[in-house]
ZAVOLO-649060 format. One line per field, with one value per residue: residue in three letters; x, y, z of N, C-alpha, C in turn. Coordinates in nm, 3 decimals. Layout:
N
nuti: c(ALA_...)
n_px: c(X_...)
n_py: c(Y_...)
n_pz: c(Z_...)
ca_px: c(X_...)
ca_py: c(Y_...)
ca_pz: c(Z_...)
c_px: c(X_...)
c_py: c(Y_...)
c_pz: c(Z_...)
This chain:
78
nuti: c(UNK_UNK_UNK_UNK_UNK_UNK_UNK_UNK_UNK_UNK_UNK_UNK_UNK_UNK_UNK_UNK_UNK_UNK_UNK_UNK_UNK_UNK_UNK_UNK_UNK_UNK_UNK_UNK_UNK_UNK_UNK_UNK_UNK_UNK_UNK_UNK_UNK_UNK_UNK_UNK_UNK_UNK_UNK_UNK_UNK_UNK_UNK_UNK_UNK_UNK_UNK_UNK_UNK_UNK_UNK_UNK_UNK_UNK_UNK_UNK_UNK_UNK_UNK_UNK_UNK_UNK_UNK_UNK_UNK_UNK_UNK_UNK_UNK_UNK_UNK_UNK_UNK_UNK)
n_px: c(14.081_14.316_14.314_14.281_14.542_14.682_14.571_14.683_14.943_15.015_14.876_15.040_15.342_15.261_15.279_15.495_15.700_15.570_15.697_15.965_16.046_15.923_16.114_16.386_16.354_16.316_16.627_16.734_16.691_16.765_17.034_17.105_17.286_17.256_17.311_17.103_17.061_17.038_16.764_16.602_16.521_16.341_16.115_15.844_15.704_15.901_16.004_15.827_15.767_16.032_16.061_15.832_15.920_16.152_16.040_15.890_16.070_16.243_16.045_15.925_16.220_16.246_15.964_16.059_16.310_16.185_16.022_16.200_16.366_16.114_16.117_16.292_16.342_16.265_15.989_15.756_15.671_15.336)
n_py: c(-13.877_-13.862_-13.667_-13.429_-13.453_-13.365_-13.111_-13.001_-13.000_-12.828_-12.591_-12.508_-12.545_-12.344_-12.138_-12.103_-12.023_-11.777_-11.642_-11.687_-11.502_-11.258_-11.252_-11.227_-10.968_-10.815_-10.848_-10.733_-10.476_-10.398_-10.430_-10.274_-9.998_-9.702_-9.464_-9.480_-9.567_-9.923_-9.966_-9.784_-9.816_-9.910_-9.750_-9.491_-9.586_-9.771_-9.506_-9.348_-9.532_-9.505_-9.239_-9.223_-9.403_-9.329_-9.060_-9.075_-9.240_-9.001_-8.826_-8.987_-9.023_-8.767_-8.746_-8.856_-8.788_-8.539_-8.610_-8.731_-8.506_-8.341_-8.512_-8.505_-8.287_-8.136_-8.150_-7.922_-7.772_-7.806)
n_pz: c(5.716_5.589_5.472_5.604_5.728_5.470_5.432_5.688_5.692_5.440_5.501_5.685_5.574_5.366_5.619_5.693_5.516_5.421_5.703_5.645_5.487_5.555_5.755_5.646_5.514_5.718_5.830_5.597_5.678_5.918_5.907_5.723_5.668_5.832_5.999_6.183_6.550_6.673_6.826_6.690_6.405_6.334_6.268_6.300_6.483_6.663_6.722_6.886_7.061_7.229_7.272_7.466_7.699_7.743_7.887_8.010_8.227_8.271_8.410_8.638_8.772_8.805_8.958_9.182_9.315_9.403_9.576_9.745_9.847_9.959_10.142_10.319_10.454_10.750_10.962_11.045_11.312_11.512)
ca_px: c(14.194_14.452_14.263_14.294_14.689_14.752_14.567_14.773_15.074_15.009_14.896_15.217_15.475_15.280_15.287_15.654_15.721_15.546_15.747_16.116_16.029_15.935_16.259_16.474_16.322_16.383_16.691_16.790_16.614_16.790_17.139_17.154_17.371_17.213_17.352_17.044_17.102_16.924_16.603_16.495_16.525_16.189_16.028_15.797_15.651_16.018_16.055_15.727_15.806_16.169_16.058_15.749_16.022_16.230_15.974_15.818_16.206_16.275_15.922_16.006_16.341_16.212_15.924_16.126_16.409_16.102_15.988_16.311_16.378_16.038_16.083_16.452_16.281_16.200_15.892_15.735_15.597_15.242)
ca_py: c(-13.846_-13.834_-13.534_-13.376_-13.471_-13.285_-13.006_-12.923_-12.984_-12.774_-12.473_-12.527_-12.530_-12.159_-12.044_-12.103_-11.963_-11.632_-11.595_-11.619_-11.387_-11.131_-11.242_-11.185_-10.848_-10.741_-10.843_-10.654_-10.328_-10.373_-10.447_-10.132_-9.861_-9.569_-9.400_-9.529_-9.693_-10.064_-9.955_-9.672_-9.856_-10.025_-9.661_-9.456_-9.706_-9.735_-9.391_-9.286_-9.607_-9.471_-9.097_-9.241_-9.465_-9.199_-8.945_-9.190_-9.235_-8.861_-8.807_-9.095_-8.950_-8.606_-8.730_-8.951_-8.675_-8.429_-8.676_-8.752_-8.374_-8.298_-8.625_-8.488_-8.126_-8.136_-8.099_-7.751_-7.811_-7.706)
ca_pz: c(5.803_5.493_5.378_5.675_5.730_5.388_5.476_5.801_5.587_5.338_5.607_5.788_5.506_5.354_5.707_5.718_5.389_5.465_5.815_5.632_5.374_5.626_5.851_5.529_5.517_5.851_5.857_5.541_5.724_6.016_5.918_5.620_5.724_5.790_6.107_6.306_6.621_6.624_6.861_6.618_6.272_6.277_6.227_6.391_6.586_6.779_6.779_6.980_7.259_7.258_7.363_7.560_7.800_7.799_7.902_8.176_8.332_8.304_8.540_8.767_8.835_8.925_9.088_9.278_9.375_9.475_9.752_9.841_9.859_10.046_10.318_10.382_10.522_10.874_10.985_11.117_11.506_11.483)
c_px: c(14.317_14.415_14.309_14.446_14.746_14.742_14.668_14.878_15.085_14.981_15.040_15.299_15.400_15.273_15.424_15.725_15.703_15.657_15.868_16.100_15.985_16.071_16.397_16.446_16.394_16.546_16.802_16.770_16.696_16.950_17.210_17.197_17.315_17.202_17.227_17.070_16.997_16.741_16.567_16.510_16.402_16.103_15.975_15.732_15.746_16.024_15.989_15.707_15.914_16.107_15.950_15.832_16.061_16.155_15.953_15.929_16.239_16.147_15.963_16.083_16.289_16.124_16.004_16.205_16.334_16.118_16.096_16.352_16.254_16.069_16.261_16.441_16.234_16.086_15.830_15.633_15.478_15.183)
c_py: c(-13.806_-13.719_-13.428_-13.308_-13.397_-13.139_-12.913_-12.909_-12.845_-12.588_-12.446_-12.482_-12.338_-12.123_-11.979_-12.025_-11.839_-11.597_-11.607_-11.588_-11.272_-11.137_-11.211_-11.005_-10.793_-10.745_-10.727_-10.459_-10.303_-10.407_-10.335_-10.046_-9.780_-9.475_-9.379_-9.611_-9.830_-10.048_-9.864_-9.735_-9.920_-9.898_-9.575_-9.514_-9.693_-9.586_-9.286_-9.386_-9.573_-9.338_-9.125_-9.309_-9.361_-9.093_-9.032_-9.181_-9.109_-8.830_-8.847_-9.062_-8.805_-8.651_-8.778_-8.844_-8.597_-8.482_-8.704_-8.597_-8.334_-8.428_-8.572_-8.335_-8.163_-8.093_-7.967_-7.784_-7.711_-7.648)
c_pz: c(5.719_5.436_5.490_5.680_5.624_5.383_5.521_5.731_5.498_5.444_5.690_5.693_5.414_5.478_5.723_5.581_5.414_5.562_5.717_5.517_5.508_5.716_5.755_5.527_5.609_5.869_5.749_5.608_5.831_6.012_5.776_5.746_5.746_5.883_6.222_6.365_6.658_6.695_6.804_6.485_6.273_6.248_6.353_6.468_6.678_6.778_6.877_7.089_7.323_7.356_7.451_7.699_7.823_7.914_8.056_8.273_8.389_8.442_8.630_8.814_8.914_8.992_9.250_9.400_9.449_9.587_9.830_9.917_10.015_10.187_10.400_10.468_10.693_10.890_11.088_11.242_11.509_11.592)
């Protein structure tokens, strides 16, 4: 059981080690200057969910407007 108990220990304190070494990172990545605004600095990764949202809202809006457009037409008496 004491073998065990040092184990977990020992997994725990490098897990924790790894995570603020990458949170040191990030934070240096994400607080450099570099006339990006904060949701495109992580790369292309943010920059192809950025124009995919975008793109999705832009649709949505027109489809949206169409139907509103076509349900605002009167209908033709057949």
């Amino acid at each position: 059981q004491a073998l065990r108990q040092i184990s977990q220990r020992t997994i725990s304190t490098a897990t924790r080690r790894q995570l603020e070494n990458r949170v040191s990172e990030s934070q240096k990545l994400f607080q450099e200057d570099n006339g990006l605004p904060v949701h495109l600095k992580g790369g292309a990764k943010d920059a192809l969910l950025y124009r995919t949202t975008t793109g999705l809202a832009v649709c949505g809006t027109i489809y949206a407007l169409y139907y509103l457009l076509l349900s605002s037409m009167p209908k033709k008496p057949n």
